[in-house]
Wavefront OBJ file of the C-alpha trace (Angstrom):
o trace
v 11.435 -66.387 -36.172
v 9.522 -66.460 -32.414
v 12.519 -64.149 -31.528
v 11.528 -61.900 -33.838
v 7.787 -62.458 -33.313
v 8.647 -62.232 -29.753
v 10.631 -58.973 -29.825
v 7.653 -57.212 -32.442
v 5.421 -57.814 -29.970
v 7.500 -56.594 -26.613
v 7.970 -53.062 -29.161
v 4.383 -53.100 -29.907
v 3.154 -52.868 -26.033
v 6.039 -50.923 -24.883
v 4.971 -48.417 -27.313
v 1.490 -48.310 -26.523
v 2.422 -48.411 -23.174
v 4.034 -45.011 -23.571
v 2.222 -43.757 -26.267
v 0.356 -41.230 -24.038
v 3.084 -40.601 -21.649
v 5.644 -37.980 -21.503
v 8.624 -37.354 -19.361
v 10.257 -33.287 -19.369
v 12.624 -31.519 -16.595
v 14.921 -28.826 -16.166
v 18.281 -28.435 -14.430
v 19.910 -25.570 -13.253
v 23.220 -25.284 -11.708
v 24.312 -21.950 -10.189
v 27.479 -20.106 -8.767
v 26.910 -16.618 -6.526
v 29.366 -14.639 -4.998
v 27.724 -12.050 -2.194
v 29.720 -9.168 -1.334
v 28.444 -7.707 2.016
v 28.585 -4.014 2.807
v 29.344 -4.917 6.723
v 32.596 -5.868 8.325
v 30.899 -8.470 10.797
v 29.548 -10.066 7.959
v 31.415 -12.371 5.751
v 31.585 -12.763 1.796
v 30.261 -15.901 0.602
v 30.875 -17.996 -2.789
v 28.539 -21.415 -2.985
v 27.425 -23.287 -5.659
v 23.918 -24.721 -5.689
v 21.662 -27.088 -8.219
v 18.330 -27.190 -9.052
v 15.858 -29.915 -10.821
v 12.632 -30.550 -11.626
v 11.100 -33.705 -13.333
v 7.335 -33.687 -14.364
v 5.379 -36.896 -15.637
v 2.597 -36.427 -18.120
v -0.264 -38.770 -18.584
v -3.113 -38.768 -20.875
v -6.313 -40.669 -21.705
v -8.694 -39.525 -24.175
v -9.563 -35.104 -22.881
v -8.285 -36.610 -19.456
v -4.784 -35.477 -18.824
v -2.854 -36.215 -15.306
v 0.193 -34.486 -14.268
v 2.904 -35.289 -10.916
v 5.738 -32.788 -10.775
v 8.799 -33.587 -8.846
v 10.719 -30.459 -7.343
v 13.467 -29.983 -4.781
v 16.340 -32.177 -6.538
v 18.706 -29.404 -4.888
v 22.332 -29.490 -3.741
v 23.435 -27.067 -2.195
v 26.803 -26.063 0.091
v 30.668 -27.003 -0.261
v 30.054 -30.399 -1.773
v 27.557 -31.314 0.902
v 24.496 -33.226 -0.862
v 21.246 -31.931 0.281
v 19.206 -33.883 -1.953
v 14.967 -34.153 -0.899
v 12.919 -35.446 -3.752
v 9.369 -34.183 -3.146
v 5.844 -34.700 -5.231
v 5.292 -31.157 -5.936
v 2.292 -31.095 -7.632
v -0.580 -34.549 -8.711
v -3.364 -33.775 -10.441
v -5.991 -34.452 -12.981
v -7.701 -32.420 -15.382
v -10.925 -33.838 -17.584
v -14.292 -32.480 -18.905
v -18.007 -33.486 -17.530
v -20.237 -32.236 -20.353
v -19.246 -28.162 -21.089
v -17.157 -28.017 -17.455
v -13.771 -28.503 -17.341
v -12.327 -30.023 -14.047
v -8.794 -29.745 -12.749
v -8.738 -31.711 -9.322
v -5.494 -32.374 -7.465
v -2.897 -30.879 -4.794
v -1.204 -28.277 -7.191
v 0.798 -24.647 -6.981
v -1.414 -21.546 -7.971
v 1.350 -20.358 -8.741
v 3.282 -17.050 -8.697
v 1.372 -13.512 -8.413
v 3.315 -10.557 -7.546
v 1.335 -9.547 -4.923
v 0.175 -12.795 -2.890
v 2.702 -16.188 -1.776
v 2.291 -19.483 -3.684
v 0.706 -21.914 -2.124
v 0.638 -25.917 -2.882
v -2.676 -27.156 -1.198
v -5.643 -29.974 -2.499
v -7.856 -28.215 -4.576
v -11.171 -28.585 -7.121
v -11.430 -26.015 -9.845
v -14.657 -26.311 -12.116
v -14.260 -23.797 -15.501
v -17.296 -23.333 -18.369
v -18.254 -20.639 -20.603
v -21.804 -19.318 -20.848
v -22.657 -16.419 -22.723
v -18.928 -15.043 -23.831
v -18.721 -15.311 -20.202
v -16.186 -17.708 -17.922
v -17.665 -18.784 -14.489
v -15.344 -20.332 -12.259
v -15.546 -22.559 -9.049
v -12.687 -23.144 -7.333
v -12.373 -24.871 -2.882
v -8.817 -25.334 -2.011
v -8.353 -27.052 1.969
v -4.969 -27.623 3.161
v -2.611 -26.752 5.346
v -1.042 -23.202 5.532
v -4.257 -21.603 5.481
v -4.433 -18.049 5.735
v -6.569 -16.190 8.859
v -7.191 -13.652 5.890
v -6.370 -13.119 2.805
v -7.246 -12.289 -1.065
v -8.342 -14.319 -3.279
v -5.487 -15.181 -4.966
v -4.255 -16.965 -2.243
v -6.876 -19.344 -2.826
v -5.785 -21.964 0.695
v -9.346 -22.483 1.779
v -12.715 -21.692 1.515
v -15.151 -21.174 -2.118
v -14.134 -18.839 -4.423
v -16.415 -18.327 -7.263
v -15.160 -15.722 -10.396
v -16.677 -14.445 -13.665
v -14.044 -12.916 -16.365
v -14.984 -12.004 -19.747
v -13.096 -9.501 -22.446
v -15.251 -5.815 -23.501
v -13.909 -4.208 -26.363
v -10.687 -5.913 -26.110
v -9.952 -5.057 -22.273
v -10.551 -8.480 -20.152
v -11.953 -8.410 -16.952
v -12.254 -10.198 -13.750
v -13.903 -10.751 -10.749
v -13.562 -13.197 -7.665
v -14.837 -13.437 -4.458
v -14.135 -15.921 -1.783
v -15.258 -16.038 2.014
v -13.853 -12.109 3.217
v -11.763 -11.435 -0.026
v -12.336 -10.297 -3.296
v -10.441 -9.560 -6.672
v -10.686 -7.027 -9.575
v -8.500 -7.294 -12.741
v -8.821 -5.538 -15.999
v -6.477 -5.815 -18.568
v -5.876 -4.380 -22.094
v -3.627 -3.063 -24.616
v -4.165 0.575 -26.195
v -2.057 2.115 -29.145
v 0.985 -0.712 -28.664
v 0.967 0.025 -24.376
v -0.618 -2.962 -22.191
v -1.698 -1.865 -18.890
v -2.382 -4.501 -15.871
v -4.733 -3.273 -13.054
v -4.425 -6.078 -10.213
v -6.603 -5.227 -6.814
v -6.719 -7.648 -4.410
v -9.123 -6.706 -1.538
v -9.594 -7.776 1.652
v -12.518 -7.102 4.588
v -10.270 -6.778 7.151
v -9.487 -3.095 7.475
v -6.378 -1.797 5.558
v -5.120 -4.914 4.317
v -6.082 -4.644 0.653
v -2.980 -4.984 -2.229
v -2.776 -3.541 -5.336
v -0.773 -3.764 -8.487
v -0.504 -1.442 -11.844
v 1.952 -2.754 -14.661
v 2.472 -0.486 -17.616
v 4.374 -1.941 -20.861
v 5.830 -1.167 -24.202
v 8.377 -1.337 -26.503
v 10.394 1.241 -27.919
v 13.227 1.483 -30.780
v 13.687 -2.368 -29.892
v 13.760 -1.435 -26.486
v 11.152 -3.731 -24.098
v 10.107 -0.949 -21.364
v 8.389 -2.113 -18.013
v 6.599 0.083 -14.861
v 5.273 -1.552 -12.218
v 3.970 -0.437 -8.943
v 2.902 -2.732 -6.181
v 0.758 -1.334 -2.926
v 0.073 -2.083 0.715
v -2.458 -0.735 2.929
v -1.001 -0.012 6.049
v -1.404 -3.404 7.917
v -1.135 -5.639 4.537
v 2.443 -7.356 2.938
v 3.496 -7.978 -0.525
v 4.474 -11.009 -0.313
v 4.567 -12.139 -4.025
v 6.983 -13.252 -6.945
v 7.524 -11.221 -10.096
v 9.891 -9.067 -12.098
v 9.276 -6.558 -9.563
v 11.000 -8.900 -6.699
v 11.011 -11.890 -5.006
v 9.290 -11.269 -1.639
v 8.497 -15.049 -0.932
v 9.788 -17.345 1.524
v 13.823 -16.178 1.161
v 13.252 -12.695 0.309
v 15.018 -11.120 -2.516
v 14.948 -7.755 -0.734
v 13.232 -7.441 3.481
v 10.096 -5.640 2.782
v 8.105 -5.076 5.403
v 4.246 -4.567 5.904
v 3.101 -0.986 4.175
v 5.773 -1.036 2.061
v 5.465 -0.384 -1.449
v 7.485 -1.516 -4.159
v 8.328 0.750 -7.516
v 9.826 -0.651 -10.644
v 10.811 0.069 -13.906
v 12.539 -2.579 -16.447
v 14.265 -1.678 -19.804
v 14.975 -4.945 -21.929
v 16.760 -5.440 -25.134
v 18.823 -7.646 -27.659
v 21.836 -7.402 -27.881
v 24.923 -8.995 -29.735
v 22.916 -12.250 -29.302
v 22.084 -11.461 -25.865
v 19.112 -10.853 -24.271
v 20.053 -7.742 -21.691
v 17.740 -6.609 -18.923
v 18.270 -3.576 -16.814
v 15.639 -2.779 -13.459
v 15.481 -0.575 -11.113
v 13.654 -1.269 -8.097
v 12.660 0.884 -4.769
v 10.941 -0.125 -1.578
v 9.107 2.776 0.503
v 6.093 3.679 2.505
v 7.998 2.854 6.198
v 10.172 5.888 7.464
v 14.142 4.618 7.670
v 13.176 1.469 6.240
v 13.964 2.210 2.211
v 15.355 -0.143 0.018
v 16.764 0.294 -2.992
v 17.925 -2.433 -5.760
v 19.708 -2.272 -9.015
v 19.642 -5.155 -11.422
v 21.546 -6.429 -14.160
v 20.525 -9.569 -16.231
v 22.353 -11.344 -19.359
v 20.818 -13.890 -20.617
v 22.331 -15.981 -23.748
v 21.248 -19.410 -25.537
v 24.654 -21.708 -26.053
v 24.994 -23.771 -29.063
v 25.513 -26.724 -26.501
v 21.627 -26.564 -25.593
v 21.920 -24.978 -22.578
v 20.770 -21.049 -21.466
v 23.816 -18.946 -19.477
v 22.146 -16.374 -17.360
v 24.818 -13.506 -15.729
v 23.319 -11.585 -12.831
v 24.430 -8.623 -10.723
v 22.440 -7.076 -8.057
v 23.810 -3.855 -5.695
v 21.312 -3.908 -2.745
v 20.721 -0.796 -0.569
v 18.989 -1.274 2.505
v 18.748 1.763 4.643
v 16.526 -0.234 7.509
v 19.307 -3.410 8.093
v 22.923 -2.813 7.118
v 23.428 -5.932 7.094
v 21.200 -6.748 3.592
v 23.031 -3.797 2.056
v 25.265 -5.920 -0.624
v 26.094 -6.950 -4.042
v 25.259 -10.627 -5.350
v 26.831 -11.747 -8.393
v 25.147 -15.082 -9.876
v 26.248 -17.257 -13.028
v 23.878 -19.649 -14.026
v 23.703 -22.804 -16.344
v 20.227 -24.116 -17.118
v 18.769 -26.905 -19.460
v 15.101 -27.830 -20.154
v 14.538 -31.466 -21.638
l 1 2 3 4 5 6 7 8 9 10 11 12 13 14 15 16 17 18 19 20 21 22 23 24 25 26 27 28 29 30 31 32 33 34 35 36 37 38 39 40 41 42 43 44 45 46 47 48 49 50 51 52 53 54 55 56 57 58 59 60 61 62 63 64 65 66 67 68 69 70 71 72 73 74 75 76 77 78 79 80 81 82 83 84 85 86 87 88 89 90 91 92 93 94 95 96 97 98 99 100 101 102 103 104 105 106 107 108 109 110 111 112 113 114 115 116 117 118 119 120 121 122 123 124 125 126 127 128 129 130 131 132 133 134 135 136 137 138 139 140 141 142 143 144 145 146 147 148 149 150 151 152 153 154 155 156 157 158 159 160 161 162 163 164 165 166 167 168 169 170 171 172 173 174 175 176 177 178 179 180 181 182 183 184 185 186 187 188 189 190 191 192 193 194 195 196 197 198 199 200 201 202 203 204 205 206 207 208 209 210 211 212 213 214 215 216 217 218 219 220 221 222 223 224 225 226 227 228 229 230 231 232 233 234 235 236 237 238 239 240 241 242 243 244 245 246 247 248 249 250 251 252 253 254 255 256 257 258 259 260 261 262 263 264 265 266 267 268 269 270 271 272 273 274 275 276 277 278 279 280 281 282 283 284 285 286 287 288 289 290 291 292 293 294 295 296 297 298 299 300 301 302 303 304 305 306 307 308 309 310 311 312 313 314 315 316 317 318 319 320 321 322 323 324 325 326 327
């Protein structure tokens, strides 16, 4: 009987132990095949893994998240395994303001670089109105900048929605940004201007999308004044940290995406050019399969034929198979 009582009890504070804790992650294992265009440089076939872990906490309308990232291996067999604490923070309420509070990712944009700094974000709504304060310090700071980038300095925004179109505006130290969004007649359009006082550095973006006949049906156009980069992460390219394609500053990027099912697939077609530098074009044609498996798991087939008429040696073709799992 004190066995049992013993054993009731252990349950009973394990489980309110964990009552309010959750554990999710993702794996991601991937083989890619690169067929370069140039003689002096040499095919390559690798395998590589990806994980990520995050750990959820919550007490009462106080909620605290630490994501673990970079459980990579990469190479022939060679384990280059570095745990890292991606992201640990907090978010609560004082009164009508909502707090996040931590060192945490803002994220992708597809104009701007992610960046993983300490930062204080204060939210409320006044009025049909949402006012936003948000200092980020860290290191990695940028000389200049939009707002987006959010590494340092006070950034204070206002966003609201007018007959159905949402806008928003930020400012922070010499940057500012201007989004409007909205949906007319079944087409969404994204307006994206990131602006910056330092003579021709300002960024834009302009997304159109639809759907057709089952057909998803993307446009996207991404621009530099002449002394700013895109240096972002989206369907239109990754042009962060280990480029996707070498764009260079004043560079624009053009891109159109058809998407549909198929067969129990999920098939995605895009066609992306870079332009604006004379000589320096690059052109990119993209394949993507995606299917669910029985087993749990998502099998994602890509193929990518790279042009680049500024550096023979990125012209190439990349064929990827992936396996990935979310838990």
């Amino acid at each position: 009987m004190k066995k049992l009582i013993a054993a009731a009890v252990a349950t009973s504070v394990s489980a309110i132990a964990f009552a309010d804790v959750s554990i999710t992650g993702s794996l991601k294992t991937n083989y890619t095949f690169t067929d370069n265009s140039v003689a002096t440089a040499n095919d390559s076939d690798k395998f590589s893994t990806e994980g990520n872990l995050s750990i959820k906490g919550k007490s009462g309308d106080t909620n605290v998240v630490m994501n673990f990232g970079n459980i990579d291996a990469t190479g022939a067999g060679v384990n280059q395994a570095n745990v890292q604490a991606e992201d640990v923070y907090l978010t609560t309420k004082i009164g009508d303001v909502n707090v996040k509070m931590g060192d945490y990712d803002n994220g992708d944009h597809p104009l701007r670089a992610s960046s993983r700094v300490v930062r204080a974000n204060l939210t409320t709504e006044l009025g049909g109105f949402t006012l936003s304060y948000l200092n980020g310090t860290g290191p990695g700071e940028l000389a200049s900048g939009s707002t987006e980038d959010s590494q340092g300095g006070d950034e204070v925004a206002v966003s609201t929605t007018l007959g159905g179109i949402g806008v928003k505006y930020a400012k922070k130290d010499s940057a500012d940004q201007t989004k409007v969004t909205g949906s007319f007649q079944g087409v969404n359009v994204v307006y994206d201007h990131l602006g910056d006082d330092v003579a021709n550095k300002d960024r834009t973006m302009v997304e159109v999308s639809t759907e057709l006949s089952g057909v998803g049906i993307k446009f996207g156009q991404l621009t530099a004044d002449s002394s700013a980069l895109i240096s972002g992460d989206s369907w239109m390219g990754d042009y962060e940290g280990t480029k996707e394609l070498d764009i260079t500053t004043a560079q624009d990027v053009t891109a159109i995406e058809l998407k549909t099912a198929m067969a129990g697939n999920t098939v995605a077609f895009r066609s992306i050019k870079v332009d604006g530098v004379a000589s320096e074009d690059i052109d990119m044609n993209k394949i993507i399969l995606t299917r669910p498996l029985a087993s749990g798991a998502t099998l994602e087939i890509t193929y990518k034929d790279i042009d680049d008429a500024g550096t023979a040696s990125n012209t190439k073709e990349v064929f990827d198979v992936e396996l990935a799992v979310k838990f």
